[in-house]
LUMBAMI-500424 format. One line per field, with one value per residue (C-alpha): residue number from 1; x, y, z. Coordinates in nm, 2 decimals. Layout:
! residues N
pos [NUM_...]
px [X_...]
py [Y_...]
pz [Z_...]
//
This chain:
! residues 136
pos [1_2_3_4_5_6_7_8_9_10_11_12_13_14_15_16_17_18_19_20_21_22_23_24_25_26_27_28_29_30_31_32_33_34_35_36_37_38_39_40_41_42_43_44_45_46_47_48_49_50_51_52_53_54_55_56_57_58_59_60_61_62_63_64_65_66_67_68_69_70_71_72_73_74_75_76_77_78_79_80_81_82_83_84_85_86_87_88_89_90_91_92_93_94_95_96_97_98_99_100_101_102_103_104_105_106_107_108_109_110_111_112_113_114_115_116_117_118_119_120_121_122_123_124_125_126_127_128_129_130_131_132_133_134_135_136]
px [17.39_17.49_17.45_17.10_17.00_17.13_16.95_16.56_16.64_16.69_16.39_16.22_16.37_16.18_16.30_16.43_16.35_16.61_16.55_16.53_16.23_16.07_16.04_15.90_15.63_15.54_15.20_15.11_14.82_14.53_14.22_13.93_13.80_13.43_13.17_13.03_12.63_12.45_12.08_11.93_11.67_11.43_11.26_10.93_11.04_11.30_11.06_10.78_11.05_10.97_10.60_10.36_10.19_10.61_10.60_10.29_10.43_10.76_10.68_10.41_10.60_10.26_10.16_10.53_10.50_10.16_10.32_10.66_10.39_10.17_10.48_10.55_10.26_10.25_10.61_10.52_10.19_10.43_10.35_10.60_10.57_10.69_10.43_10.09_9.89_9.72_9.34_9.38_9.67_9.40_9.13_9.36_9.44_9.08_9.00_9.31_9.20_9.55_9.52_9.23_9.31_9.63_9.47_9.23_9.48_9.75_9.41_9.33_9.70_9.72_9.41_9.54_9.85_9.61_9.65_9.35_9.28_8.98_9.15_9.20_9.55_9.66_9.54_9.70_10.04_10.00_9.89_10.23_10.41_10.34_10.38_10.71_10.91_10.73_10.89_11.23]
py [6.30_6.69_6.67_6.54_6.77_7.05_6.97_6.88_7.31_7.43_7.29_7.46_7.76_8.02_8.12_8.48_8.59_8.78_9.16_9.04_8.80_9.03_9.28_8.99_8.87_9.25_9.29_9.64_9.81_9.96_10.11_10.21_10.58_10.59_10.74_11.02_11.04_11.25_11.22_11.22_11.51_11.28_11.43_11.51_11.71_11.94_12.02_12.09_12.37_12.57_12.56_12.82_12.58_12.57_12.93_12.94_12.69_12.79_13.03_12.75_12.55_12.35_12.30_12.16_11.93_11.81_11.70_11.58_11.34_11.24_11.13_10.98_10.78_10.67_10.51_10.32_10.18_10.05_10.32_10.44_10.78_10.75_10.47_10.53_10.28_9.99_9.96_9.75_10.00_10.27_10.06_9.98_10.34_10.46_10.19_10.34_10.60_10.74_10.78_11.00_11.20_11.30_11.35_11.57_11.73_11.79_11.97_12.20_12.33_12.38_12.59_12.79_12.84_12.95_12.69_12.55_12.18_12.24_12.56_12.35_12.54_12.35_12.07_12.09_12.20_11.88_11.66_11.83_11.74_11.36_11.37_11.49_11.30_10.97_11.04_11.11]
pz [12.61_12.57_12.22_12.23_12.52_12.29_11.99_12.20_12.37_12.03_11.91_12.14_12.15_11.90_11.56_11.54_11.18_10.98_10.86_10.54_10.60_10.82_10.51_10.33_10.54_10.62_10.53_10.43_10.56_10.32_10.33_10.14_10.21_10.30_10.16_10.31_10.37_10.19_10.11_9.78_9.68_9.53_9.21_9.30_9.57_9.39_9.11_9.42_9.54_9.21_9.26_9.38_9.67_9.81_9.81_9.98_10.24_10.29_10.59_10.75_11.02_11.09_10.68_10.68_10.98_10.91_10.55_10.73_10.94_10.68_10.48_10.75_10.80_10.45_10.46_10.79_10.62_10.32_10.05_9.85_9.73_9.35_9.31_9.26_9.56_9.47_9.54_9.82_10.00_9.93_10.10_10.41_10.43_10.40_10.71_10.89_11.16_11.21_10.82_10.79_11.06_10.88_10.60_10.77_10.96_10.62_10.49_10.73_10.71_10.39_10.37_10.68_10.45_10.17_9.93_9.73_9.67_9.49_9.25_8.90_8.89_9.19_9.09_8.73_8.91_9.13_8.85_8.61_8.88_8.93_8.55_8.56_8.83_8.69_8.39_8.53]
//
């Protein structure tokens, strides 16, 4: 009766692993290093920074916000800005009240800040602009 009572408490009695299968089992830790954040310049706007209109805004606060807001606007309505919009965006925008005010609002700050939307040059320097971070 010993014998079996002796061999039913070992069973239940936990295994104490050896040193040696300890350093087997061991499971090293590891760890990928993260990425740090960092925000893309996108093209268009790098190649804006070396324009006459940027130099013209640089020192504007409310030219700068009222682009910031209008940029803004544009992604919430689903436009992407290194895509032309399609006719029916542009219709859904021109219906947009919040739209045209921005619009509005983008224009009258950027003739405060002296810059011309009707001067060809802008226009050309605009238009070279498009041109090049389409390209890109």
């Amino acid at each position: 009766m010993n014998h079996i009572r002796q061999v039913l408490l070992s069973a239940r009695r936990p295994v104490r692993p050896t040193p040696l299968a300890l350093l087997r089992c061991r499971r090293t830790f590891s760890f990928t290093p993260r990425l740090q954040a960092s925000e893309n310049e996108d093209a268009f706007l790098s190649q804006f920074k070396n324009t006459s209109i940027f130099g013209k805004l640089a020192d504007k606060p409310e030219a700068l916000m009222a682009l910031r807001d209008f940029a803004e606007l544009m992604k919430a309505q689903g436009i992407d800005a290194n895509t032309p919009p399609s006719t029916m965006q542009m219709m859904k925008l021109a219906a947009n009240s919040d739209f045209r005010e921005a619009a509005q609002k983008v224009v009258s700050e950027l003739q405060k800040a002296g810059v011309d939307l009707t001067s060809q040059d802008t226009i050309q320097e605009l238009m070279g602009l498009s041109k090049k971070a389409g390209g890109d």
